[in-house]
Backbone as ProteinMPNN parsed JSONL, in Angstrom:
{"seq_chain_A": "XXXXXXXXXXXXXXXXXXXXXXXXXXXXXXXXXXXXXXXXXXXXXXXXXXXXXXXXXXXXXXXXXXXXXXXXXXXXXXXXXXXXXXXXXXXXXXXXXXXXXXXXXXXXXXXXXXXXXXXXXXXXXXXXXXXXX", "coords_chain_A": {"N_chain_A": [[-18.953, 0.522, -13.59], [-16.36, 1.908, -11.516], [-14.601, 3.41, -12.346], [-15.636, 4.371, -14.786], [-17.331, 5.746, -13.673], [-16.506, 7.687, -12.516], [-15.127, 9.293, -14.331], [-12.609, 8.263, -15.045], [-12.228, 6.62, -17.025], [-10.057, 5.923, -19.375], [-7.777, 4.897, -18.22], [-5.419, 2.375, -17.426], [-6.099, -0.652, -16.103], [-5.256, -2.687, -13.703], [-5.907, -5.571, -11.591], [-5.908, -8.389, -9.626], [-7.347, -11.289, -10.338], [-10.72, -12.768, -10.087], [-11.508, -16.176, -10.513], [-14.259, -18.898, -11.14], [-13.924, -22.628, -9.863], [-14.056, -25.572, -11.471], [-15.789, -26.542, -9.877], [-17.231, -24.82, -8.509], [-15.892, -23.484, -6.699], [-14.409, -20.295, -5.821], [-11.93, -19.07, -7.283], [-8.488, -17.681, -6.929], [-6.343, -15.79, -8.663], [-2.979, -14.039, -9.614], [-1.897, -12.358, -11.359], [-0.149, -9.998, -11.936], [2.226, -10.029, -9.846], [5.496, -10.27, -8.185], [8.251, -11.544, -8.165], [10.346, -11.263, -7.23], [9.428, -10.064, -4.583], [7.497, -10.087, -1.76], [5.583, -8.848, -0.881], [3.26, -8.061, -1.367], [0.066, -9.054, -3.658], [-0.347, -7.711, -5.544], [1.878, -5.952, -7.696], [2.084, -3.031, -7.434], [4.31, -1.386, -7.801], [5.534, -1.989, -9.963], [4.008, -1.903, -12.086], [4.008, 1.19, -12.173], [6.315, 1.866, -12.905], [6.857, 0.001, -15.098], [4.716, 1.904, -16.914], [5.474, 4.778, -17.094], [7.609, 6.772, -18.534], [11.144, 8.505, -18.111], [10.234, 11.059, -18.104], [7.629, 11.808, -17.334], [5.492, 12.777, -15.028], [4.421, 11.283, -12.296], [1.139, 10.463, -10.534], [0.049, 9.094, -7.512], [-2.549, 7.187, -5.913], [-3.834, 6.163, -2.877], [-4.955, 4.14, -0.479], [-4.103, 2.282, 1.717], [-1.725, -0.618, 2.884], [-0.567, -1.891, 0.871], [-0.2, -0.151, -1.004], [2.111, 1.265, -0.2], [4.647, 0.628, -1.468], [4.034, 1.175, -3.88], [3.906, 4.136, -3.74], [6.313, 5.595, -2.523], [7.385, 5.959, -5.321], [6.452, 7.759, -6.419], [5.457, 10.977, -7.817], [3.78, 12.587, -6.768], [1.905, 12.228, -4.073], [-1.123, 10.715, -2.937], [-3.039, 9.842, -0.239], [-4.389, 8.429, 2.539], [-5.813, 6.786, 4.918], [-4.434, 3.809, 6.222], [-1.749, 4.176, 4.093], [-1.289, 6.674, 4.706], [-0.677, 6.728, 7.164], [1.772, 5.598, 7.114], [3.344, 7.459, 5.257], [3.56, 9.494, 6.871], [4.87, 8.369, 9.282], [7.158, 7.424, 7.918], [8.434, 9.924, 6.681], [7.582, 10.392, 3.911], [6.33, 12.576, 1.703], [3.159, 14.003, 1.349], [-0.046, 14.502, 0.048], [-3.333, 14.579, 1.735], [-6.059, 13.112, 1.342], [-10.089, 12.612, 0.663], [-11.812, 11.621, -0.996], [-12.21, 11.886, -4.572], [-12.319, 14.322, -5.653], [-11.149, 15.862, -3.804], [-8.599, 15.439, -4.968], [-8.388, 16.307, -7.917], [-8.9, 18.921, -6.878], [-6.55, 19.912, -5.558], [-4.697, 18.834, -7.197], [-5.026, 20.691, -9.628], [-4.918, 23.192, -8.077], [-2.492, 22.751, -7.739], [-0.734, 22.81, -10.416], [-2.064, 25.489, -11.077], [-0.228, 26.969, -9.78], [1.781, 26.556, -10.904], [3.519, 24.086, -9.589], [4.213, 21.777, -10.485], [5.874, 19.539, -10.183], [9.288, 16.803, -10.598], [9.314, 14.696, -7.821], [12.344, 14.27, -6.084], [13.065, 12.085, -4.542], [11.558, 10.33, -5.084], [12.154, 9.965, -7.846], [14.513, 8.747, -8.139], [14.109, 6.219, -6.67], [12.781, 5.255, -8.909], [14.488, 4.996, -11.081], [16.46, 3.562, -9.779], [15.006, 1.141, -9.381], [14.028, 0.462, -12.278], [16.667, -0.821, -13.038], [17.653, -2.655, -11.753], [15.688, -4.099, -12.336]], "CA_chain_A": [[-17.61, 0.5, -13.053], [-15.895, 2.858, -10.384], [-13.575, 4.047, -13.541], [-16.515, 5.011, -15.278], [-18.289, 6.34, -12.743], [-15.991, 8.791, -12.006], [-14.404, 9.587, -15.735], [-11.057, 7.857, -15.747], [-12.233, 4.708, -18.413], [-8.976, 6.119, -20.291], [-6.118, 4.594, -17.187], [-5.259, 1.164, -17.267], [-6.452, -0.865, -14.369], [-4.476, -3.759, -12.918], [-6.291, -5.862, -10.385], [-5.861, -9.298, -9.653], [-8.883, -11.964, -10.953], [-11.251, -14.541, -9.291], [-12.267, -17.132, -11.072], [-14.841, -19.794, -10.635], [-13.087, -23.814, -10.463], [-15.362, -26.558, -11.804], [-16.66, -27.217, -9.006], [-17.862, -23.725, -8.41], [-14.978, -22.387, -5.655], [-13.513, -18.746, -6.022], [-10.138, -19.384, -7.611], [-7.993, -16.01, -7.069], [-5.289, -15.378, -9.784], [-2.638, -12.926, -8.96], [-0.822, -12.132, -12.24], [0.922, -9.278, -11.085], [3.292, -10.588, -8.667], [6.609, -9.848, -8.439], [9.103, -13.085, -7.764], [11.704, -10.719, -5.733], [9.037, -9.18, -3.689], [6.078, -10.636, -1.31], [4.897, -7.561, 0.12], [1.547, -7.712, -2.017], [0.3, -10.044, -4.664], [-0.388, -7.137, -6.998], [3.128, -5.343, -7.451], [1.972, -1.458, -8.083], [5.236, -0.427, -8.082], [5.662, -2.855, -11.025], [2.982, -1.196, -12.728], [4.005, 2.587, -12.06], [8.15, 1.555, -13.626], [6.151, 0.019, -16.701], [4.012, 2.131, -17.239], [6.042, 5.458, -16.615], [8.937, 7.088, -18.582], [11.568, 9.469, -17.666], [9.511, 12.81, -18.689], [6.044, 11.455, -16.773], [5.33, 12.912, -13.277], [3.732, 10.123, -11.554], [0.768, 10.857, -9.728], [-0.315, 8.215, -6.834], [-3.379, 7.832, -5.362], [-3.776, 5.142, -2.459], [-5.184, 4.179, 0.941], [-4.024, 0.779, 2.031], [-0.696, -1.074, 2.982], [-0.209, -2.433, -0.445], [0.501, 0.763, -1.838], [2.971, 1.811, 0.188], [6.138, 0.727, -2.353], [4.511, 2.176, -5.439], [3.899, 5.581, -3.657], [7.591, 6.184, -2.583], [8.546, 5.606, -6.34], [5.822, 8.705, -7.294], [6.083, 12.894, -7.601], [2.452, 13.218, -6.148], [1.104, 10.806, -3.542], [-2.564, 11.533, -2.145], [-3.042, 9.361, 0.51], [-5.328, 8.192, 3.572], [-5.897, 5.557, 6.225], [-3.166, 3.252, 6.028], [-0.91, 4.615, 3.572], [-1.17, 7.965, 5.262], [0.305, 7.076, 8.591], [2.755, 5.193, 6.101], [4.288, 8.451, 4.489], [3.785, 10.31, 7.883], [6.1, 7.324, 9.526], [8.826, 7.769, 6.906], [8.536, 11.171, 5.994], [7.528, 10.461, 2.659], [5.389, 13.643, 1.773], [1.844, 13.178, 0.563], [-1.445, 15.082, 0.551], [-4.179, 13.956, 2.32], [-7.771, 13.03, 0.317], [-11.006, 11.908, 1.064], [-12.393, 11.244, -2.456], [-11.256, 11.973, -5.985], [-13.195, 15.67, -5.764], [-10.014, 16.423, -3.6], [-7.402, 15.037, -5.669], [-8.461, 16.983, -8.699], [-8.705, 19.997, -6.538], [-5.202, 19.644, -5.435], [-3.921, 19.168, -9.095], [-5.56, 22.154, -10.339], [-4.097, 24.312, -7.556], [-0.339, 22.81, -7.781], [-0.655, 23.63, -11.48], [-1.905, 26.689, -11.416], [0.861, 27.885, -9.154], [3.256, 25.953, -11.523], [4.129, 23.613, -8.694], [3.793, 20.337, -10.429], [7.45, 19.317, -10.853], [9.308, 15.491, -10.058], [9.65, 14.723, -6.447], [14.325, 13.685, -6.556], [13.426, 10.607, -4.149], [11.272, 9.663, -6.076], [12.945, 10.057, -9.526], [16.232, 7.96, -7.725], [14.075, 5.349, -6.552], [12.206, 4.635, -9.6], [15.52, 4.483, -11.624], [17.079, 2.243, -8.948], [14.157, -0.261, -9.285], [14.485, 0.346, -13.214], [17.931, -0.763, -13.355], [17.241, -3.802, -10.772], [14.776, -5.105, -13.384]], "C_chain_A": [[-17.276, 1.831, -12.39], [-14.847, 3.414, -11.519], [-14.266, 4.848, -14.555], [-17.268, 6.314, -14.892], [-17.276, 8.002, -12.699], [-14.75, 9.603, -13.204], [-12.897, 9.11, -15.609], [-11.03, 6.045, -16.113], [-11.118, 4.933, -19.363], [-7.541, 5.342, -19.629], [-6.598, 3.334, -17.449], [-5.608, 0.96, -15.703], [-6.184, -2.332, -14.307], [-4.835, -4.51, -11.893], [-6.057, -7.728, -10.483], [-7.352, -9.788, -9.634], [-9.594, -12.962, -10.171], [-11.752, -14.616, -10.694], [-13.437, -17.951, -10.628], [-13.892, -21.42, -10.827], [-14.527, -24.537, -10.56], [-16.483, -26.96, -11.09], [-17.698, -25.966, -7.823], [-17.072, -22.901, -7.268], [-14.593, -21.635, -6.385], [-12.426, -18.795, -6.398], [-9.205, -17.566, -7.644], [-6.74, -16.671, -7.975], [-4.352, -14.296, -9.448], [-1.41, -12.95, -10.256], [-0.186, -10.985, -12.592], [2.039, -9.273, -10.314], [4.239, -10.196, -9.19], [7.737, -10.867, -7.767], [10.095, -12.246, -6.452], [11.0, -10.239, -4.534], [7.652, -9.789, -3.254], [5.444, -9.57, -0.363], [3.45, -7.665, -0.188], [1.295, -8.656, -3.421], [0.071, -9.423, -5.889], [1.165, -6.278, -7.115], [2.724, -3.92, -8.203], [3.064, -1.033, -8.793], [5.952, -0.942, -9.765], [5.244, -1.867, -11.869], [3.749, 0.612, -12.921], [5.403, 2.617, -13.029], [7.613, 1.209, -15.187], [5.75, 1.109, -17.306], [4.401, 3.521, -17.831], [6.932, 5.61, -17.595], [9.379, 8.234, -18.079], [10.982, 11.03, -17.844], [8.333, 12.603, -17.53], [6.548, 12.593, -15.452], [4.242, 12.421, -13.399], [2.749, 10.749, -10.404], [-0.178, 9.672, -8.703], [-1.427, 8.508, -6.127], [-3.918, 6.139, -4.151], [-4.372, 5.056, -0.927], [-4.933, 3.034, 1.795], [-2.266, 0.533, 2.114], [0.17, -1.487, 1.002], [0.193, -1.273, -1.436], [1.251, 1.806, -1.435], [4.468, 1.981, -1.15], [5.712, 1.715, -3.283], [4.309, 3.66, -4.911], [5.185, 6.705, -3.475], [7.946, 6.042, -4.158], [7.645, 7.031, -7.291], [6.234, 10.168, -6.955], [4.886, 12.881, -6.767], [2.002, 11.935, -5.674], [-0.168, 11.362, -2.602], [-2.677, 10.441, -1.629], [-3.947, 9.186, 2.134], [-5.363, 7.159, 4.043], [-4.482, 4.973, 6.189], [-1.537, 3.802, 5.462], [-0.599, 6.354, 3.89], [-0.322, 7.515, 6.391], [1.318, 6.202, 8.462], [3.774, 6.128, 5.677], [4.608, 9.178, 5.894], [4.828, 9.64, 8.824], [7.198, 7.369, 9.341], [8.84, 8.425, 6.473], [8.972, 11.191, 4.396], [6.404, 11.424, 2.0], [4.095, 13.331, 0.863], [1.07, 14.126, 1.049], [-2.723, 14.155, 0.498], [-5.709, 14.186, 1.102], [-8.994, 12.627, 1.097], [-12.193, 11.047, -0.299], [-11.616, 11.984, -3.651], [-11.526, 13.568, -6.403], [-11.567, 16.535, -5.381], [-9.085, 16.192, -4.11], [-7.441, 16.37, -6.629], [-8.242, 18.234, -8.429], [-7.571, 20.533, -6.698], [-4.341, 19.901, -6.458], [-4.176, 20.156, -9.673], [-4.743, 23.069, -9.316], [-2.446, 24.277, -7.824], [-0.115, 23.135, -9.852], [-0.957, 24.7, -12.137], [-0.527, 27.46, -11.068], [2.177, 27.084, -9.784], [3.925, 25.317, -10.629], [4.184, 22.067, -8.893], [5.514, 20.186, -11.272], [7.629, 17.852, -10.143], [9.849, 15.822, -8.771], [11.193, 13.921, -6.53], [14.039, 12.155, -5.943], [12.845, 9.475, -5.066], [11.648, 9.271, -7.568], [14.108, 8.91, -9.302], [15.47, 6.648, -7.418], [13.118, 4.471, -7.88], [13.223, 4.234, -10.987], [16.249, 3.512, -11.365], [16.316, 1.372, -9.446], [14.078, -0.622, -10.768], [15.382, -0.923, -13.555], [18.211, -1.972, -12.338], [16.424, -4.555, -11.694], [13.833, -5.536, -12.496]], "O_chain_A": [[-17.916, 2.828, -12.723], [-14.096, 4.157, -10.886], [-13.74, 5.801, -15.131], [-17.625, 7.353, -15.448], [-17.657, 9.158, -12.884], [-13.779, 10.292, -12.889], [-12.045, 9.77, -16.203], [-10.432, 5.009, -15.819], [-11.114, 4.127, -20.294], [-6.495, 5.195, -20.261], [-7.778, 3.056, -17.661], [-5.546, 1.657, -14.69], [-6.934, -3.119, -14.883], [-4.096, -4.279, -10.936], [-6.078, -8.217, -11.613], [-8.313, -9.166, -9.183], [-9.016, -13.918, -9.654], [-12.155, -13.835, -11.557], [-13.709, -17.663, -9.462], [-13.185, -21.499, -11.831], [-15.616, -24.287, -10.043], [-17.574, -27.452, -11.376], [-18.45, -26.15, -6.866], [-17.493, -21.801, -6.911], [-14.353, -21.93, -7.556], [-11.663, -18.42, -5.508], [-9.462, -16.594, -8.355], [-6.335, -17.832, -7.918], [-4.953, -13.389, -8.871], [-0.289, -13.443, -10.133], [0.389, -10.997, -13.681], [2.754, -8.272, -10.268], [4.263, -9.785, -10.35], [7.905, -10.686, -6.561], [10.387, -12.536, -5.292], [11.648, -9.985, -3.518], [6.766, -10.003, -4.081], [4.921, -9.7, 0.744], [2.565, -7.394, 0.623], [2.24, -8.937, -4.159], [0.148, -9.967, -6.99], [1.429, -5.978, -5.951], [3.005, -3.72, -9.385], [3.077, -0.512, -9.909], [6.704, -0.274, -10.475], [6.016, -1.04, -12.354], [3.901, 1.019, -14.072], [5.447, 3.48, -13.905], [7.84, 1.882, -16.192], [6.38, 1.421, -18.316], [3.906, 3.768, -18.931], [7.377, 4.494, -17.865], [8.587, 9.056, -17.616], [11.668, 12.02, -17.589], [8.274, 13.559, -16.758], [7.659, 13.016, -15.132], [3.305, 12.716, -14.141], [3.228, 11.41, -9.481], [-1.24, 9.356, -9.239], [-1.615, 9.637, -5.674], [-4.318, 5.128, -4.728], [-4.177, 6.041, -0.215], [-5.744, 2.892, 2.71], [-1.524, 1.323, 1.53], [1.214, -1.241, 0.399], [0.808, -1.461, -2.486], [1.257, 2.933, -1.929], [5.044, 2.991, -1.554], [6.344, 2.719, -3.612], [4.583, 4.504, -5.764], [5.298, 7.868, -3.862], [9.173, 6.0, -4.25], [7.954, 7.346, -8.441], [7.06, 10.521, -6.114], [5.21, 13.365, -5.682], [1.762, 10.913, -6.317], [-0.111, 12.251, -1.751], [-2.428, 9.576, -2.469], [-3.971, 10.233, 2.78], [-4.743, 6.33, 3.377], [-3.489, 5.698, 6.128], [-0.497, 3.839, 6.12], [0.231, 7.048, 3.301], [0.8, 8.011, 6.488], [1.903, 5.879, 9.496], [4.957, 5.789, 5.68], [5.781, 9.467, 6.13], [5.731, 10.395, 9.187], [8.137, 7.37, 10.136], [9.303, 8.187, 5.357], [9.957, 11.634, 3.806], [5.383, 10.781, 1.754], [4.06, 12.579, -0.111], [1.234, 14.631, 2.16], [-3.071, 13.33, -0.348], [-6.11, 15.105, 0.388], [-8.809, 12.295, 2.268], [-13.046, 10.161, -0.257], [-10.535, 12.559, -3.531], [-10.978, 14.018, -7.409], [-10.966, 17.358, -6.07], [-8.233, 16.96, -3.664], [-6.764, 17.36, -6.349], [-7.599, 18.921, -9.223], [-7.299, 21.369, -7.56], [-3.524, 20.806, -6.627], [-3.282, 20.566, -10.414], [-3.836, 23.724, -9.829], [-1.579, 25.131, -8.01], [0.861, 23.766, -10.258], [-0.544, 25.049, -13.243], [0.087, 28.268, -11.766], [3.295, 27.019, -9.273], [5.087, 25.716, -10.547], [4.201, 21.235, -7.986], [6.022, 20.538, -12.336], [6.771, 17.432, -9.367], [10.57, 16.781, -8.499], [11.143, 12.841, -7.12], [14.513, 11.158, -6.486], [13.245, 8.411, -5.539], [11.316, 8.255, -8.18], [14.536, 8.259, -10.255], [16.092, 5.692, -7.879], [12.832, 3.276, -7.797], [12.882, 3.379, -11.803], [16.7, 2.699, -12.171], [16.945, 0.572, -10.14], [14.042, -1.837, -10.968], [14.96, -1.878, -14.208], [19.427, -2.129, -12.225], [16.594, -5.773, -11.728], [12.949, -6.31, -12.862]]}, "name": "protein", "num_of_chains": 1, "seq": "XXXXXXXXXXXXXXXXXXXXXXXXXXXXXXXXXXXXXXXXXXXXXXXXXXXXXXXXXXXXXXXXXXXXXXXXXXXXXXXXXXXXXXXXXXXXXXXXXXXXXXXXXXXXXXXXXXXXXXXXXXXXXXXXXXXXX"}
């Protein structure tokens, strides 16, 4: 596994399931969803509000359309292809990655320099969506 592989077998991981049906087709499963919201059939931002309490800083890590919502709702969003010219769009601030080598980097420097604090939009919109249920 890609969770293994790269030491984080400790995070929960959320993906929607294939199946096989009797007759041997691919059955996809998408038990994630979110009834108010068809943006994506896995709902991250679901995930990040669960998962999350008020003390956490949330750190996002994403490259695709689908994780546009849950990245506005984080303090730290690392970001590329898609979801890069996503934050750069809506001036939602994000550092750029290319693998998980740079993430870590990243985190080690903003906590050395004591710079790992919550991002406010983010803090407001993950209470809003809270409090929306």
């Amino acid at each position: 596994k890609i969770s293994e592989r790269e030491n984080f077998s400790d995070f929960n991981i959320f993906c929607n399931k294939l199946t096989f049906s009797a007759e041997g087709k691919l059955c996809p499963q998408f038990p994630y969803t979110d009834e108010e919201c068809n943006k994506c059939a896995n709902c991250k931002r679901n995930h990040i509000i669960n998962s999350s309490s008020d003390d956490d800083i949330t750190i996002y890590i994403g490259d695709g359309w689908s994780d546009t919502c849950a990245a506005e709702h984080c303090d730290f969003i690392f970001a590329k292809r898609s979801l890069l010219r996503y934050c750069e769009q809506n001036g939602v601030p994000y550092f750029q990655f290319e693998d998980f080598s740079d993430v870590k980097k990243i985190v080690d420097q903003l906590y050395n320099k004591k710079k790992i604090k919550k991002r406010h939009q983010a803090e407001l919109k993950r209470k809003d969506a809270y409090m929306q249920g």
